[in-house]
N, C-alpha and C positions, 0 to 999 in steps of 0.2 A: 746749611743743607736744606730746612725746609724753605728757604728762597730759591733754589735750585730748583726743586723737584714743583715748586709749583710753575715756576719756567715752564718746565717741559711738558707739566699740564695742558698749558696756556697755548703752546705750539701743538701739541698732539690734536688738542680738542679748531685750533683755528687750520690744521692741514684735516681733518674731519669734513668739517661743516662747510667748507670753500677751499680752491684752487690758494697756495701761496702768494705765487705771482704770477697770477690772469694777464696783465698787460704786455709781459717779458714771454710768455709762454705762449699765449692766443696769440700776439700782434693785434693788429687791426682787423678785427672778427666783423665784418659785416651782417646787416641783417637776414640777408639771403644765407649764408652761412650759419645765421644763429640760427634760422629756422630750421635748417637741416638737421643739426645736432637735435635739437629739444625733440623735432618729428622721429625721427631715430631711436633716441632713448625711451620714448613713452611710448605707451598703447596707444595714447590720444593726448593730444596738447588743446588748449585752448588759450585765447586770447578775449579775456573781458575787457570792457572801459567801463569808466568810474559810476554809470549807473549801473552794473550788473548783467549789460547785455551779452554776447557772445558775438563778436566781432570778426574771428576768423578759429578754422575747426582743423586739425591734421589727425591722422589717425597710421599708424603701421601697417594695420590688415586691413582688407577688407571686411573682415568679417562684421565688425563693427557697424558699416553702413548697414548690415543687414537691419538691423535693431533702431535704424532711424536719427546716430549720431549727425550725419551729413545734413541732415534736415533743420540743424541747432540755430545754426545764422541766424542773427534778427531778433530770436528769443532770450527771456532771460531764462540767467543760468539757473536760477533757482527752481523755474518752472520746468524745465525737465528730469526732475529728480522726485522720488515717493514724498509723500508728505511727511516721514521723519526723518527724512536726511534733509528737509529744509532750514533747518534749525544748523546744521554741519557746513552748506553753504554760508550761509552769513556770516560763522566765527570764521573760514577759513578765508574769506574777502574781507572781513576786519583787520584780521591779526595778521593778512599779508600788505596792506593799508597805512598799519602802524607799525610796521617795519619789527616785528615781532618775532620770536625766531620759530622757522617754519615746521611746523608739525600735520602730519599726513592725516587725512581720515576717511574713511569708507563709507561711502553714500551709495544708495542702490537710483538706477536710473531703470523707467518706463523704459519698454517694450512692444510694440505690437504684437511680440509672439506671446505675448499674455506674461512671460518670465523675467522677473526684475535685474537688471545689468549690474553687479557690483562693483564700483571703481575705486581706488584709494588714491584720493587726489592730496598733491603738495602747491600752492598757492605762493608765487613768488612775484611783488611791485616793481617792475621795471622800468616805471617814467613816472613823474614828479604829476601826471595830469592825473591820477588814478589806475593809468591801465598794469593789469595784473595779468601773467604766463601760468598756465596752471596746467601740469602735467599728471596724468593720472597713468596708471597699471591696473589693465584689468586682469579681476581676483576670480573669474569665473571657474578656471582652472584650480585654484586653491580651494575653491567654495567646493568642487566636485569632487579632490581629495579627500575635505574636510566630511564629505558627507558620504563618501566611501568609506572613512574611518570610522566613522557615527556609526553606520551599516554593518562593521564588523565589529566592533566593539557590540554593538544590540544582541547581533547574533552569536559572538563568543559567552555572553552571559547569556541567554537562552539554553545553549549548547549545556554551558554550567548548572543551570538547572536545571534539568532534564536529567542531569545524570545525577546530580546531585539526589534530585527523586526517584530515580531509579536503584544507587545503593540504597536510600531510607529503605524503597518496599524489599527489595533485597536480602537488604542485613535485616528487614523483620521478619520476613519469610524464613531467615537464616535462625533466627530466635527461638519464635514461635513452633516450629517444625517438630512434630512431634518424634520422629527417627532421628536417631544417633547422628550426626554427620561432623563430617572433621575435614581440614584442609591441610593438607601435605604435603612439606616441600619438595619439589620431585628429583631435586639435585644429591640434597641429604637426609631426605626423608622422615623428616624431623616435624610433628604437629605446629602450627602454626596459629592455628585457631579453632576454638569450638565450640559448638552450640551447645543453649544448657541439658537439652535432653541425652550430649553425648558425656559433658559432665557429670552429668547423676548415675549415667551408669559404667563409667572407667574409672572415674576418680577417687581413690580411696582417702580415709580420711582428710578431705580437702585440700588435695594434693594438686597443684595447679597441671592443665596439659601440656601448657605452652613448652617449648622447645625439647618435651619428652621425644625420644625415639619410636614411632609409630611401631614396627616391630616388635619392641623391648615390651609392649603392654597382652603379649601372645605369650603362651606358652612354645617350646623349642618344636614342635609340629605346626604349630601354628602361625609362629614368625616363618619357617619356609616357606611353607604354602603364601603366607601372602606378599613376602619378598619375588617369587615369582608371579604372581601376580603381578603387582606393581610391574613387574621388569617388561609381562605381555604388556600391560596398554601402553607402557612408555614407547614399546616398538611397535605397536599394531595400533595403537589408539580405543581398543575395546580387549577386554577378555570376560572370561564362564566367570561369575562368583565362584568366592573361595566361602569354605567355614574351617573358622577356627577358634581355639579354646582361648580362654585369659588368661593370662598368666595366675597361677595359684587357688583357681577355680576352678568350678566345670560349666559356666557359662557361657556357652555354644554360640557364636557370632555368623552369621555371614557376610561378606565384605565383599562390595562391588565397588570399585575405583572410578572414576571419569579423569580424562586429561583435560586441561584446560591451562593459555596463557595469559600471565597478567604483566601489561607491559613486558621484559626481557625477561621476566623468569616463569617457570613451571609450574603449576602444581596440581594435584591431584586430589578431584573431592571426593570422602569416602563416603559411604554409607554403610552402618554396622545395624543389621535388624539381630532381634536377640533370635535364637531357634524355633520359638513358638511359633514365631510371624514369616519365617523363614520360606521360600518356595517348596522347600520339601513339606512342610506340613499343608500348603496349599493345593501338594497333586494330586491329595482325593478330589478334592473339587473338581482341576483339572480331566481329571479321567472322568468325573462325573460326567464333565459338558462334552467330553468327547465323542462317551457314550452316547448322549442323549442325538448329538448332531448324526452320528455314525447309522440311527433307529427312525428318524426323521420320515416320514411320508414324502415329503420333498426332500429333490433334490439340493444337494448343496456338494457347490463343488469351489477350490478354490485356485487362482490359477496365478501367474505371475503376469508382469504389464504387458507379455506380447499375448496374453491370452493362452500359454502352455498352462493345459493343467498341472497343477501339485499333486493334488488328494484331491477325492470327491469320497460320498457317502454311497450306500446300495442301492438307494432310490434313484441317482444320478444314472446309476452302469443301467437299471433296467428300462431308463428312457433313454440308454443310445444303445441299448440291446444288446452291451458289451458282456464279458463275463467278467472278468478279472479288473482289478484296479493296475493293473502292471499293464491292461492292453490300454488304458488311455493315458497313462504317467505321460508327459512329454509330447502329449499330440495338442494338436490349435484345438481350441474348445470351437471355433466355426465350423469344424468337420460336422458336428454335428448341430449345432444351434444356429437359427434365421434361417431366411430365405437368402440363399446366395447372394452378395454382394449388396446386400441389401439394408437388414435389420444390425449386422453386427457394426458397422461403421455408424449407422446413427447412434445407438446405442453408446459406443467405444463416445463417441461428441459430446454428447448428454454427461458421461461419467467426466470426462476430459474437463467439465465446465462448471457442472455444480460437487463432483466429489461424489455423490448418491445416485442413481435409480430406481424410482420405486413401479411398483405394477408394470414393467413393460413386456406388450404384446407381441408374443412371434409363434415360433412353432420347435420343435427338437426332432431332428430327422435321424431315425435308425440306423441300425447298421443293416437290417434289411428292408429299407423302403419304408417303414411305418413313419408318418407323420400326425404327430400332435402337438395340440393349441396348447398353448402355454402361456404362461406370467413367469416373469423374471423381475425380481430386485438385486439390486449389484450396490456394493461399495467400495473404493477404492481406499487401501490404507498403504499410508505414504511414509509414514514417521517412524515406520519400524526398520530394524537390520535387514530386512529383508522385503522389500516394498512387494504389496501384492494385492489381487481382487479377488472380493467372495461373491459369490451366485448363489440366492436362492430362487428354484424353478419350481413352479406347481403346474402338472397339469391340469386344464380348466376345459379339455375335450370331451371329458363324461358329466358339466354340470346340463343338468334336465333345461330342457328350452320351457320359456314361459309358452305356457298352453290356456288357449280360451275358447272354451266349450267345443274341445277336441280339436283345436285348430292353434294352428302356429301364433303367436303376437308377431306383427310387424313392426320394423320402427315407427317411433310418431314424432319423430323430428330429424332436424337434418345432423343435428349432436350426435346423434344415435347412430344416423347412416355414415356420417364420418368416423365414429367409434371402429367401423367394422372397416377403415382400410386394414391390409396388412392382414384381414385375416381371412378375408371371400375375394375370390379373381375379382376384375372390373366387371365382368360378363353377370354374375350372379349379382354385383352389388347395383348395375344399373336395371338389374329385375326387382331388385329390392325397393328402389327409388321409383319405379312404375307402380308397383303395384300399393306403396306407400300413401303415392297420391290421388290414384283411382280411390284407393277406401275414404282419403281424407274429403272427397271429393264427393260420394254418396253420401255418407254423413251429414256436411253441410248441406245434401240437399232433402236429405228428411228431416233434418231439423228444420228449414224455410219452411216444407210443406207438414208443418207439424204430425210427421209421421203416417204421413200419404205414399202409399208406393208408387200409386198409380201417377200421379201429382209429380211424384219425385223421378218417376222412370222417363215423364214425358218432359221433365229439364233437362235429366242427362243425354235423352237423345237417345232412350235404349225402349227394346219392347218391355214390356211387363216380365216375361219369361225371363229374359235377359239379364233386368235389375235381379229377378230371386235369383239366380247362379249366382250372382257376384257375391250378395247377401250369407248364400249360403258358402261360398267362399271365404267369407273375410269373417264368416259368425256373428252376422251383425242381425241383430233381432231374433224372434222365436218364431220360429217358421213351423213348427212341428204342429203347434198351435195355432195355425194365421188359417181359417179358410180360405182365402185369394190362392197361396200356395195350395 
């Protein structure tokens, strides 16, 4: 038996490695015909003699020429290949030399396009004078699977880490968290998991939570209330907290639910604050701020993202000279605020881009004509049930103009005179920008004439008379004192 079976080794392994019977099967295979075959089966064939050179080159694609194979003629083989695959040449022209049995191996070959060629050549002696057939497959294809695999394998474990770090902060966020919180299975409503601060205050005698009934730890008002609960956010995905009692206590919970999926199942994170901490003991405060907003000097109004007011305060209704908050509920807050087509679109840009505006300049226009200057800051909140913008507006039409020695200041730079777009027609602000320069303009020239009128009136090209109007125009010097004047 084991004579047998090595038999069949012996044949398996010699129909392997060569044809049975080449001479009965080929006939008389010409060279023309053998070169066909080999060009055919390989990426590239080569044909060396006994020094090493490269004799004759075939390739399947062109692609190859691109790379400078065609060029090989005349060189040796070895010198076309990296300097560590030279060492791969020579075993596979020895061991094909000494009739050894043939083993493939991967040498990377020069390029002009700067990127090394990988071939996996097999080395086979065909004539008694040295010359050796040497058939390669090129692995560039394989090379760029292999290195797409590489690519995803990197980035599936990146993936894994990343998340992997995000449960850690997670589950410590989940730990550490000083409110009650518990995860619920939303199918059977059965605790699942929970933090220790919902442990120390559900758990009686170290009674574990896991797979307790969420309900069952309420008293029979208080499993209702929060069985519907539960049932709104499963169908709505929000609902009002519930409070409800513990079972066999009087310690007052409020429970707010969230939905949320984890892979193919449900569950529901809760939060249980004890009554103390509860929204009802926080709506003195609430009323507090309401108050406070409600009594404000400024206006504050808030409206929703098309700019409908909601609510505003009384300081808002007596800068659009409304009476009632019912007569602006639901009107475009631009009825009354900016210059027509103007202020509210950059503005709306401004909040669209950073989220905030602070100090912006415009005007609030009455319900009877009256316009005043104004400052507005606006912020946009997004995160809430009900996304919306607040407006605070001060009027800034009653602050006192700087005054020097009973006269107006004018701007003293062009900061200044750019300040005031938006708030003076072009017509007054290009009198503002004349009369800016004139005074900058006298100035420099009583300081040249170290406070020469006479001196200084006959640079600017004015009479004496002339320089004191302007003088006492712009309050520059004491004239009341000056004998000249």
């Amino acid at each position: 038996m084991d004579t047998v079976a090595g038999m069949e080794t012996q044949v398996a392994r010699k129909a392997v490695d060569q044809f049975n019977a080449p001479k009965k099967t080929l006939g008389d295979l010409d060279a023309e015909a053998a070169a066909k075959v080999i060009a055919a089966a390989a990426d590239v064939a080569l044909v060396i003699d006994a020094k090493g050179v490269v004799k004759d080159v075939a390739f399947s694609g062109k692609d190859l020429a691109g790379h400078g194979f065609e060029k090989w003629l005349g060189q040796r083989w070895v010198d076309t290949v990296t300097i560590e695959s030279r060492a791969k040449i020579e075993e596979l022209l020895s061991e094909a030399r000494d009739k050894k049995p043939v083993r493939a191996r991967q040498v990377n070959h020069h390029s002009p396009t700067g990127l090394d060629v990988p071939v996996r050549y097999s080395a086979i002696q065909v004539a008694d004078n040295g010359r050796v057939v040497v058939v390669g497959r090129d692995l560039r294809s394989m090379s760029a699977l292999q290195q797409r695999l590489v690519d995803v394998q990197q980035s599936m474990e990146r993936e894994y880490a990343r998340l992997r770090h995000a449960e850690t902060r997670y589950r410590l966020l989940f730990q550490i968290a000083s409110e009650a919180v518990l995860i619920i299975d939303a199918a059977q409503e059965k605790i699942v998991d929970a933090n220790p601060a919902a442990s120390q205050l559900l758990s009686k005698g170290g009674k574990k939570l896991n797979g307790r009934e969420f309900s069952g730890i309420f008293d029979t008002d208080g499993a209702r209330a929060v069985q519907a609960h539960l049932a709104a956010v499963r169908s709505s995905g929000h609902s009002e907290p519930v409070t409800a009692n513990l079972s066999g206590t009087k310690t007052r919970l409020e429970v707010s639910a969230s939905l949320f999926r984890q892979e193919t199942t449900t569950h529901f994170l809760v939060r249980l604050v004890p009554g103390t901490q509860s929204s009802a003991a926080l709506a003195p405060a609430k009323s507090n701020l309401i108050d406070v907003v409600e009594k404000l000097p400024d206006g504050f109004v808030v409206t929703d993202l098309e700019l409908n007011v909601l609510t505003a305060n009384s300081a808002f209704l007596e800068l659009t000279q409304v009476a009632t908050m019912e007569q602006t509920r639901g009107e475009n807050l631009s009825r009354w605020l900016g210059r027509q087509g103007v202020d509210v679109s950059v503005m709306m840009t401004n909040l669209r881009e950073h989220g905030a505006v602070k100090n912006f300049a415009t005007v609030m226009r009455g319900e009877f004509g009256t316009i005043e200057d104004v400052e507005l800051s606006a912020v946009a909140v997004m995160n809430g049930e009900h996304p919306c913008i607040g407006f605070t507006i001060r009027n800034v039409g009653m602050r006192p103009e700087s005054k020097l020695n009973g006269q107006r200041v004018l701007p003293r730079s062009v900061e200044q005179l750019t300040g005031l777009v938006g708030r003076v027609s072009l017509k007054d602000l290009v009198r503002e920008s004349t009369d800016m320069i004139e005074r900058l303009c006298i100035e420099a020239a009583l300081e040249l004439t170290g406070d020469n009128r006479a001196s200084a009136a006959e640079i600017l090209g004015l009479s004496r008379q002339g320089l004191y109007s302007k003088l006492r125009r712009y309050g520059l010097g004491d004239l009341e004192h000056d004998g000249e004047a």
